[in-house]
C-alpha positions as CSV (number, residue, x, y, z in Angstrom):
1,X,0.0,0.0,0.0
2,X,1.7,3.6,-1.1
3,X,0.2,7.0,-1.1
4,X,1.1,10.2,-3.0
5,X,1.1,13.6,-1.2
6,X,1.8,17.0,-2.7
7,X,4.8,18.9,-1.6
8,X,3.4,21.9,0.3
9,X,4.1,25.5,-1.0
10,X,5.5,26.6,2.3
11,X,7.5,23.9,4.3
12,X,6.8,25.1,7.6
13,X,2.9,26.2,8.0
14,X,2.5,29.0,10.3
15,X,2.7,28.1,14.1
16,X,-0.6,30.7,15.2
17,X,-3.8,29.2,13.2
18,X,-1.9,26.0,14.8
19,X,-1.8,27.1,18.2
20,X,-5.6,28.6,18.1
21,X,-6.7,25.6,16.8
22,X,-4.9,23.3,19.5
23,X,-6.5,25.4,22.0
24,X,-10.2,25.0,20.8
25,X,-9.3,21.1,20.3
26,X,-8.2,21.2,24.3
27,X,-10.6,23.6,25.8
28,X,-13.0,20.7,26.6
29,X,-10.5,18.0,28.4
30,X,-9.3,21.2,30.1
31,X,-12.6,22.0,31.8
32,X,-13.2,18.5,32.1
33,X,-14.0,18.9,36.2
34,X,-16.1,22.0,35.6
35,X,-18.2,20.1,32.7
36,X,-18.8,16.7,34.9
37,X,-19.4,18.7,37.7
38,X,-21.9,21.3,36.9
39,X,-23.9,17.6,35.1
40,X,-23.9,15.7,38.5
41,X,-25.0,19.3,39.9
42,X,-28.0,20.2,37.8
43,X,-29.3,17.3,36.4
44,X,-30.7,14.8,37.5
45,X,-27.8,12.6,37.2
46,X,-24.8,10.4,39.8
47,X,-21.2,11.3,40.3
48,X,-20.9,8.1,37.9
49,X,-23.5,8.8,35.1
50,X,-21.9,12.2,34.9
51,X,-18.3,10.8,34.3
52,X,-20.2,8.3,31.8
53,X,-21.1,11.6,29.7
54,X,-17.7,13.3,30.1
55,X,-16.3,10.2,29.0
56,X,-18.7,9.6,25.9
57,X,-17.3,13.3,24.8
58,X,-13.9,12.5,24.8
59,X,-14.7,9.2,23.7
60,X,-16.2,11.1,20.1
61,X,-12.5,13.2,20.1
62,X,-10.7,10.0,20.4
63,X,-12.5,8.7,17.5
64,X,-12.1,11.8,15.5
65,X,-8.2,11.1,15.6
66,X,-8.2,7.8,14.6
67,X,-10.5,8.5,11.6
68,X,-8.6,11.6,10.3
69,X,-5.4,10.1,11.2
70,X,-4.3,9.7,7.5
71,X,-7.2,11.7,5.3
72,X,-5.7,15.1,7.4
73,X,-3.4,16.1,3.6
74,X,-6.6,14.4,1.2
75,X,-9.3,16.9,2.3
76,X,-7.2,19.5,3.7
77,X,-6.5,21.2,6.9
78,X,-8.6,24.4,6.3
79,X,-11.9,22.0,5.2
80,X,-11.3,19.5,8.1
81,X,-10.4,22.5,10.6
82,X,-14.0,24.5,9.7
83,X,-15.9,21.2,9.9
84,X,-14.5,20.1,13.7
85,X,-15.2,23.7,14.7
86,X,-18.6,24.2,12.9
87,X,-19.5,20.4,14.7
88,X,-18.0,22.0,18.2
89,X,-20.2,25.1,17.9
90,X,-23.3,23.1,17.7
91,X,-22.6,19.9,19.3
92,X,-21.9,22.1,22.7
93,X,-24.2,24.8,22.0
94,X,-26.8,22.2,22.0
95,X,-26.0,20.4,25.4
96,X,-25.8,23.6,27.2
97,X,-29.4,25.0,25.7
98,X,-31.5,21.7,26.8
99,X,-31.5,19.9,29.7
100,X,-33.2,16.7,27.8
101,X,-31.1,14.2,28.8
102,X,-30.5,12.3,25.2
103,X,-30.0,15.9,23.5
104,X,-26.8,16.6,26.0
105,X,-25.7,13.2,25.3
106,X,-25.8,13.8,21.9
107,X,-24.2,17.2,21.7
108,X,-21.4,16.3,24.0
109,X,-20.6,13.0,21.5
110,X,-21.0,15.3,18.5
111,X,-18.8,18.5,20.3
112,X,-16.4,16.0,21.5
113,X,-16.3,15.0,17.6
114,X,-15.3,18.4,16.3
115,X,-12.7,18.9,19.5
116,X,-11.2,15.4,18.2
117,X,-11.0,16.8,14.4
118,X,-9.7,20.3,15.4
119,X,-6.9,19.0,17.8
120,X,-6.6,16.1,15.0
121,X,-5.7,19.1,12.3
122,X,-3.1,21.0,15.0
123,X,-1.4,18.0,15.7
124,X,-0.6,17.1,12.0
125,X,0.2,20.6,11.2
126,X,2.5,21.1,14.5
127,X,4.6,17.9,13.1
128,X,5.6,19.8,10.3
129,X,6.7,23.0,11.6
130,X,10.2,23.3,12.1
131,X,10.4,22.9,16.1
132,X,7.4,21.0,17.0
133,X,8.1,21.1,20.8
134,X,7.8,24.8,20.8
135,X,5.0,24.8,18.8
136,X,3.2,22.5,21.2
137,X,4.4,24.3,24.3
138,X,2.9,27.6,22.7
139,X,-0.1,25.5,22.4
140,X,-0.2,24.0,25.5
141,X,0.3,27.8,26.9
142,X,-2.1,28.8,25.0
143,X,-5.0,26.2,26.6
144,X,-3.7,26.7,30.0
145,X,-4.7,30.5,29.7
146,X,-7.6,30.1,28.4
147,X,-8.8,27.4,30.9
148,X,-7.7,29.2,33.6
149,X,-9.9,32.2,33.3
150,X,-12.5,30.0,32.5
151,X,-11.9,28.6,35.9
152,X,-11.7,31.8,37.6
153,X,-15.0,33.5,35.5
154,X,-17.3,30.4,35.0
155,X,-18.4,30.2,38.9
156,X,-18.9,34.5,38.9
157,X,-21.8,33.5,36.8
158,X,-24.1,31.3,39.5
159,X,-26.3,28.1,38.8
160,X,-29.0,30.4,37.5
161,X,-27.1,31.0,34.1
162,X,-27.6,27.8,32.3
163,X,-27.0,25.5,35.2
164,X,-25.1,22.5,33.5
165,X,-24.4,24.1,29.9
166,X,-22.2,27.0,31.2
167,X,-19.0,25.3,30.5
168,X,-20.5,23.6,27.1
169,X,-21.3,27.5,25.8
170,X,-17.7,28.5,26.8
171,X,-16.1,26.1,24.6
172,X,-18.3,26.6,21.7
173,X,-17.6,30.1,22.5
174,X,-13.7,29.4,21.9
175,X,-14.6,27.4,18.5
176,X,-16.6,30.1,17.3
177,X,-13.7,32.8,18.3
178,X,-10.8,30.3,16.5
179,X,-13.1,30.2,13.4
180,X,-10.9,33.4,11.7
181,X,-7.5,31.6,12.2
182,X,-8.4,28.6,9.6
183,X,-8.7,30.9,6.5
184,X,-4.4,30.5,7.1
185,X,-4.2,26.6,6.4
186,X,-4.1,24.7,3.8
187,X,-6.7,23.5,1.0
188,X,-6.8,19.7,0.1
189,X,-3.9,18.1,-2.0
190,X,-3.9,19.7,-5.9
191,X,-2.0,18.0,-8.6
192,X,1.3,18.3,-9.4
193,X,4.6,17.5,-8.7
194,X,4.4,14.6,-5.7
195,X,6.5,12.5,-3.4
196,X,5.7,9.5,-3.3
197,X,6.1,7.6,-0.1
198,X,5.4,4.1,1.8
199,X,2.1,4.0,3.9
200,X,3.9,2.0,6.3
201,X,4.6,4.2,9.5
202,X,8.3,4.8,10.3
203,X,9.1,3.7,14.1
204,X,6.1,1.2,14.1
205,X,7.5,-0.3,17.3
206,X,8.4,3.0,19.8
207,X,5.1,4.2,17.9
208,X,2.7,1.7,19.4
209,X,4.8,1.7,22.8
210,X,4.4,5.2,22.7
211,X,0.7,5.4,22.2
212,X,0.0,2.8,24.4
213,X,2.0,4.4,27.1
214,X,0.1,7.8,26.4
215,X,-2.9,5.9,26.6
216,X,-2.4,4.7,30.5
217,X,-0.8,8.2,31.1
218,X,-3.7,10.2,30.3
219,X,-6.0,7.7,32.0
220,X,-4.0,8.1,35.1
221,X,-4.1,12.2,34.7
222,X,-7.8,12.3,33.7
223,X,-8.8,10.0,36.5
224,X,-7.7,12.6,39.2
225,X,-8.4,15.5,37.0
226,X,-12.0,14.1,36.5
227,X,-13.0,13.7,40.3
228,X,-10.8,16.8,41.5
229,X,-13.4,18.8,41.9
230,X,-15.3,15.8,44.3
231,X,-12.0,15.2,46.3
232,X,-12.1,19.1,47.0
233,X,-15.6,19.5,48.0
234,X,-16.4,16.2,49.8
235,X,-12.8,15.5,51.1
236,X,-10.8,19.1,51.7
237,X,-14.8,20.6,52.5
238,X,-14.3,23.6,49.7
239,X,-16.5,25.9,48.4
240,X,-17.1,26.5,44.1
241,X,-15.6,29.5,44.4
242,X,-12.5,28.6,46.2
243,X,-12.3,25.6,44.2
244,X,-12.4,27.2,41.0
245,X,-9.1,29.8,42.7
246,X,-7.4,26.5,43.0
247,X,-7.9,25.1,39.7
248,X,-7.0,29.1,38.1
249,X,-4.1,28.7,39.9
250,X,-2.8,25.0,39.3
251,X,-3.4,26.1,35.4
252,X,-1.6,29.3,36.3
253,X,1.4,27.6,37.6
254,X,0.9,25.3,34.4
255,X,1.9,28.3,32.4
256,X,5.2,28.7,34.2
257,X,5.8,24.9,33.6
258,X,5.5,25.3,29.7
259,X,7.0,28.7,29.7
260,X,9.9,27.0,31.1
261,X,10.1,24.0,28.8
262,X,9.7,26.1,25.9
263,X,12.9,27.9,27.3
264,X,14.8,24.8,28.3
265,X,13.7,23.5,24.4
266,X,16.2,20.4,23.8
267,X,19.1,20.9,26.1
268,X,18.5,18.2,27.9
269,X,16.9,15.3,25.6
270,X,13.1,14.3,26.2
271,X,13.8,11.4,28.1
272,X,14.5,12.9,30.8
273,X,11.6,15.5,31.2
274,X,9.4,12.7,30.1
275,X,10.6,10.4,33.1
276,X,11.2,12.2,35.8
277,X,8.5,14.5,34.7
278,X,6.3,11.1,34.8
279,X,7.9,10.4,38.4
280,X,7.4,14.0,40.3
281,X,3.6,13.8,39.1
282,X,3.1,10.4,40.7
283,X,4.2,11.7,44.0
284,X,1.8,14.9,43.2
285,X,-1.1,13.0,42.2
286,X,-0.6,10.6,45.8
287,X,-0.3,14.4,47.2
288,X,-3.7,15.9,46.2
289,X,-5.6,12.9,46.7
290,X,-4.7,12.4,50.1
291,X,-5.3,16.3,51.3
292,X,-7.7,16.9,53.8
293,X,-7.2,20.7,54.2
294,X,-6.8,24.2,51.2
295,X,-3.4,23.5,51.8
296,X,-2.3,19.9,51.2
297,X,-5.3,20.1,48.4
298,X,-3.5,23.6,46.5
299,X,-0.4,22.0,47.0
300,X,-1.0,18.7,45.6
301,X,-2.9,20.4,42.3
302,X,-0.8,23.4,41.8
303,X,2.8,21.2,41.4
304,X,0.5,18.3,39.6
305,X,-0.1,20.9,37.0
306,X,3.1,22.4,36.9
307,X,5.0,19.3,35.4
308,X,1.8,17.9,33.3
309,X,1.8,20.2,30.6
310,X,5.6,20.1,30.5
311,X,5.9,16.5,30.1
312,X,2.7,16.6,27.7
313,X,4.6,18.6,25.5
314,X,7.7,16.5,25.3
315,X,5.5,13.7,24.4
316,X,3.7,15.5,21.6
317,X,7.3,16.8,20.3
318,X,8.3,12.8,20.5
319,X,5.7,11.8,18.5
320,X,6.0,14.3,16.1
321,X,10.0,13.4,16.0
322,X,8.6,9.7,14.9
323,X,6.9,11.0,11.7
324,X,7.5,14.2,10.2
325,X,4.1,13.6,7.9
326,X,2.1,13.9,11.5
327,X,0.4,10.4,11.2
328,X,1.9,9.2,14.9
329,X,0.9,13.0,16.4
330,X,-2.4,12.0,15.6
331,X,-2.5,8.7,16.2
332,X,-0.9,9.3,19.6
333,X,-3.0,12.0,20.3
334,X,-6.1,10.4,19.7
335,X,-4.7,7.6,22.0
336,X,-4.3,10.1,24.9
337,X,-8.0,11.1,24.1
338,X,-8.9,7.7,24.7
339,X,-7.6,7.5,28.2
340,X,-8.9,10.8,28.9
341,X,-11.8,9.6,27.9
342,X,-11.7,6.6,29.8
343,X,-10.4,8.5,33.4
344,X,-13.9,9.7,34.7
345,X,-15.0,6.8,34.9
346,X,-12.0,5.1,36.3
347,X,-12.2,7.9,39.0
348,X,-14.9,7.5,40.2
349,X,-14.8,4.1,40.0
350,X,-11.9,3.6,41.9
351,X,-13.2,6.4,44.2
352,X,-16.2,4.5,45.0
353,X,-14.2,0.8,45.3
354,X,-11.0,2.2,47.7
355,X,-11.6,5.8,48.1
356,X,-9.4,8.7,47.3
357,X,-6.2,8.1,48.7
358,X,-6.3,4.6,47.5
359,X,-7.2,6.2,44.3
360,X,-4.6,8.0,44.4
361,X,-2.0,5.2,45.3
362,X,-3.5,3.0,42.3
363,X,-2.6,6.2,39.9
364,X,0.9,6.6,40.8
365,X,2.0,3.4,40.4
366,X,0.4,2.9,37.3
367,X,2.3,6.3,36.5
368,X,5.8,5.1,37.3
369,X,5.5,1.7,35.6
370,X,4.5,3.4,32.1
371,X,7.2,6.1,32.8
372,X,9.7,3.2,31.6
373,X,8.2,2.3,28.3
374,X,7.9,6.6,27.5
375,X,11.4,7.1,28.4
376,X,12.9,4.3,26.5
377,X,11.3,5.3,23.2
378,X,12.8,9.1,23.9
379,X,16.2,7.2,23.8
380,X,15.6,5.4,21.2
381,X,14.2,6.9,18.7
382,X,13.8,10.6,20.2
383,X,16.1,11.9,17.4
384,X,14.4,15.0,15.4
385,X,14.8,14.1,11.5
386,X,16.0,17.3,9.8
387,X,14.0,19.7,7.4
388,X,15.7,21.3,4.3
389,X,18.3,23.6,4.9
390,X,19.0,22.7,8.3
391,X,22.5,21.4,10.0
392,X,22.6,18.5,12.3
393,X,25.3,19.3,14.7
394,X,27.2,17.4,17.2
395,X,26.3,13.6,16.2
396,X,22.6,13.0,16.0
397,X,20.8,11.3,13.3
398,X,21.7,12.0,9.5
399,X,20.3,14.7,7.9
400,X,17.2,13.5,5.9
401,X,15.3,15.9,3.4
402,X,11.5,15.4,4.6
403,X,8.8,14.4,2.4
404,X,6.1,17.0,3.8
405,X,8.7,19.7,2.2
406,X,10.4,18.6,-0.9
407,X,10.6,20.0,-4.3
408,X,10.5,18.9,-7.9
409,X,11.9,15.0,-7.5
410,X,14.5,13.6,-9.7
411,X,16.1,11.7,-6.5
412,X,15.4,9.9,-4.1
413,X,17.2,10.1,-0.7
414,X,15.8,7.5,2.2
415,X,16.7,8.4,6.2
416,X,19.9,6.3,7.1
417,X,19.4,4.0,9.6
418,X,15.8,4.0,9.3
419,X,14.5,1.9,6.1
420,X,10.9,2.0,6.9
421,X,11.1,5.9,6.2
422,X,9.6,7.5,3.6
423,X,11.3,8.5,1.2
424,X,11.8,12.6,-0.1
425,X,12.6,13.3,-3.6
426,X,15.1,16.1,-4.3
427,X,16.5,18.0,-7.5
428,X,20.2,17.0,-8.1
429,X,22.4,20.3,-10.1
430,X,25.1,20.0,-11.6
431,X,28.2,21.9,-10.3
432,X,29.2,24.3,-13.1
433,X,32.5,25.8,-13.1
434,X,33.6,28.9,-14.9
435,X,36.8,28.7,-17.2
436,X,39.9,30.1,-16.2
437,X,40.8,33.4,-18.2
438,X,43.9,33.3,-20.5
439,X,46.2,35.8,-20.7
440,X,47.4,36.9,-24.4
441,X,50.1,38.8,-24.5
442,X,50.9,41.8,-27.4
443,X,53.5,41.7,-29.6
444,X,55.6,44.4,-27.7
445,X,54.9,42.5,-24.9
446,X,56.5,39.6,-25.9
447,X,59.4,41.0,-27.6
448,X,60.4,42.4,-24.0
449,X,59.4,39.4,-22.4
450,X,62.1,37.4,-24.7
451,X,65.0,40.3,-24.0
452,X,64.3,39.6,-20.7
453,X,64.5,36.1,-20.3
454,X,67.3,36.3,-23.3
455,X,69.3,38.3,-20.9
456,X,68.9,35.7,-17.3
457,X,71.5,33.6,-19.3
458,X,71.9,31.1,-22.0
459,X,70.4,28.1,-20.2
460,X,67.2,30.0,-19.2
461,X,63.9,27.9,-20.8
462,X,60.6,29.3,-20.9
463,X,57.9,29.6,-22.4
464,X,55.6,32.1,-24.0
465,X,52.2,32.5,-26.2
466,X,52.3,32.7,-30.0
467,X,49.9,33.7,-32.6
468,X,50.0,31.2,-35.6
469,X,47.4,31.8,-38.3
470,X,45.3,33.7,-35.8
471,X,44.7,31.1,-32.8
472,X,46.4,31.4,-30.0
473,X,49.3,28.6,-29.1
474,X,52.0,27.5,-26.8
475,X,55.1,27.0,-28.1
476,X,59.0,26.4,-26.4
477,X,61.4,29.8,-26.2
C-alpha cells in the first residue's frame, strides 16, 4: 500500500492558526471537572452517570483522531479544521441550551467529535513545523490560559445561568472565536509535482509503545483531574468559588511549567523530562488525593499541573519526531484522548471501590510503571529528523530531506538508519564551473618578455604564447 502527497508551498505552516486551533481542540479535556461537575450538579444525574457523559465526549475526540489520522493532507487542513469547529459550535451549543437528557448526550458526542478533528488538524500541522516542541508548548500555553480564566469567570456566573451548559457555551464560544484563524491553512492536496512515499509508519515499534504508554498516562491524569473537583468539595470541604481559585491557579502555575520547557527546548533530551517528569507527578497525584485541608489540596494540584503540561509537550514533540508527515501525532493523540476519555469513569470508580487516597495510590504506580516504556522510546528513537536547509550538529541522526517539504523529484534520498522511512525526492544540479581566463600577451609584450629572459643567461627555458594563423598557441622559447 503507497500513497502520493503533494509537496506543500511553504515547508513550515504557520505556528498561530496551529496554536488557536490546538486550543479549541483542548478547551474541553481542560474543563473537564467543571463540565462533569456542573452535570452531577444540575441534572438529575450520579457522580458516575456524569463521568459516563464526560467520557462519551472525549470518547467522540478520540474517534475523530483515529479516523482523520491519514485523510488530514486528502481533504485539507482548512476544510477539516471549519468542519471540527462548525461540529464543536453546535454539538456544545446544543447540550448547554436543553436539559433533555438524550440531547446533552448527543451534543457532548457530536462537540467532542469536532474537539477530536480540530486537535486532530493542530497535531498534524505542528509535526511539520520546524520545532514542533515549541510549537506544542505555545499551544499548551495557549490552553492553560484560556482554561484558567475560565476557571476563575465560570463560577462568577451562578447556577442560575444555564446550570449544566455553562461550560458547554464556553467552549463553543472558543470554536466560534478560532473560526478566523483557519482561513491560514491549507486547502486539500492539488496535482502536481508529488512525493511518493510508503504507507507504512516509520518507528512502528516505539510508535505503538508510545501510544499505548500515552494511553495509560492520560487515563492516570484524567482519573484525578475528573474527580478533583469531588476530592475538593467532599474530602478538603471547599467551596465553588475557592475551588475554581485553585484550579485558576494550578493552570496558572501550568503556564510557568511550559513557559519553562519552551525555554529549556532540547538541552537536555526528552527522556529525561518525560521520566522524571512522569515520576514527580506520581508523588503529586498521591499528594492531592490524600489532602484533607486548602493546603495539602492547593499544593497537591498546583505542582501536579506544573510538570503535566511540561511533560505533555515533550510527548507530543516525540511523537511528532517519529513521523515528520504527522500520522503518529495523531494517532498518539487520539490515543491520549482515549484514556482521557476513559479517566472519569475510572475515577470515580476507583473512588467508589477504595476511596481517594487509595485512588490515588493505584494512579501513581500505574504512573511510574508506564514512565519506563515513554522514556525508553525518547532514547531510542527521540532523534528530530531534519528539514531542508538545516544542520545536524554534534552527532545526532543523518540529515534526511522530509517528504512533507520537498521539491520537484528527480532523487530519491531515504533516512539512514531508518528503512521504513519514507522517502523525499530532491532535484540533483550539476556543479558548473567557470573557465579560467587566458592571458594573451601583445606583440611588444613579448618581444620584452624574450630580451628579458634572453638576458637571465643562456640556459634559461621558458615559455611564452604565439599567434599562428590567428589562434592562439604554446610553443617552447
Amino acid at each position: 500500500m503507497s500513497f502520493t502527497s503533494p509537496a506543500p508551498s511553504s515547508a513550515h505552516p504557520a505556528a498561530w492558526p496551529l496554536v488557536a486551533l490546538f486550543t479549541a481542540g483542548y478547551a474541553a479535556p481542560y474543563l473537564l471537572p467543571t463540565v462533569v461537575g456542573r452535570l452531577d450538579a444540575y441534572l438529575p444525574l450520579s457522580p458516575a452517570e456524569a463521568g459516563l457523559i464526560g467520557s462519551a465526549l472525549l470518547l467522540g475526540s478520540a474517534g475523530a483522531g483515529f479516523t482523520l489520522a491519514s485523510r488530514i493532507p486528502h481533504h485539507g487542513p482548512r476544510f477539516l479544521a471549519r468542519l471540527g469547529l462548525l461540529l464543536a459550535v453546535a454539538g456544545y451549543g446544543t447540550a448547554a441550551s436543553t436539559s433533555l437528557l438524550p440531547l446533552v448526550v448527543v451534543g457532548a458526542v457530536v462537540g467532542g467529535f469536532g474537539s477530536g478533528t480540530a486537535t486532530a488538524v493542530a497535531a498534524s500541522g505542528i509535526a511539520g513545523t520546524r520545532d514542533p516542541h515549541r510549537t506544542s508548548a505555545l499551544g499548551l500555553l495557549s490552553v492553560s490560559a484560556t482554561a484558567g480564566a475560565l476557571y476563575l469567570t465560570l463560577p462568577r456566573f451562578g447556577g442560575d445561568l444555564l446550570g449544566h451548559g455553562l461550560p458547554f457555551a464556553a467552549i463553543a464560544l472558543i470554536a466560534a472565536a478560532v473560526w478566523p484563524a483557519t482561513s491560514r491553512l491549507g486547502g486539500p492536496a492539488e496535482p502536481g509535482p508529488a512525493v511518493r512515499a510508503s504507507g507504512r509508519l516509520p518507528y512502528p515499534r516505539a510508535g505503538v509503545v508510545l501510544a499505548g504508554g500515552l494511553l495509560l498516562w492520560s487515563l492516570a491524569q484524567n482519573s484525578l483531574w475528573g474527580v478533583s473537583g469531588r476530592i475538593g468539595s467532599e474530602q478538603a470541604g471547599l467551596s465553588e468559588v475557592t475551588l475554581g481559585m485553585v484550579f485558576a491557579a494550578a493552570l496558572g502555575a501550568g503556564l510557568v511549567g511550559v513557559t519553562a520547557a519552551s525555554a529549556l527546548g532540547s538541552r537536555w533530551g526528552r527522556a529525561v523530562p518525560i521520566g522524571a517528569g512522569t515520576a514527580v507527578i506520581a508523588c503529586c497525584v498521591v499528594v492531592a488525593t490524600s489532602a484533607r485541608d486548602l493546603a495539602g489540596f492547593a499544593a497537591g494540584e498546583i505542582l501536579w499541573n506544573a510538570f503535566y503540561p511540561v511533560v505533555l509537550s515533550y510527548v507530543i514533540g516525540l511523537a511528532a519526531a517519529l513521523d515528520p508527515r504527522g500520522r503518529w501525532a495523531v494517532l498518539a493523540g487520539s490515543a491520549s484522548s482515549l484514556g482521557v476519555a476513559c479517566g472519569p469513569v475510572t475515577g470515580s470508580l476507583l473512588a467508589e471501590a477504595v476511596g481517594f487516597p487509595g485512588m490515588g495510590l493505584a494512579l501513581g504506580a500505574l504512573l511510574l510503571a508506564v514512565a519506563w516504556p515513554m522514556t525508553a522510546v525518547a532514547l531510542h528513537a527521540g532523534g528530530r529528523p531534519l528539514v531542508p536547509g538545516s544542520v545536524r550538529r554534534r552527532g545526532g541522526a543523518p540529515a534526511a530531506v522530509l517528504a512533507a517539504s520537498a521539491g520537484a523529484p528527480t532523487g530519491a534520498v531515504p533516512r539512514v538508519g531508518a528503512p521504513e522511512l519514507e522517502v523525499a525526492e530532491i532535484t540533483v544540479r550539476p556543479v558548473r564551473r567557470s573557465p579560467r581566463p587566458v592571458l594573451l600577451l601583445s606583440p611588444a609584450a613579448r618581444r620584452a618578455r624574450a630580451r628579458t629572459e634572453a638576458g637571465a643567461g643562456a640556459g634559461a627555458r621558458g615559455r611564452h604564447v604565439s599567434v599562428q594563423g590567428g589562434e592562439p598557441s604554446r610553443s617552447p622559447h
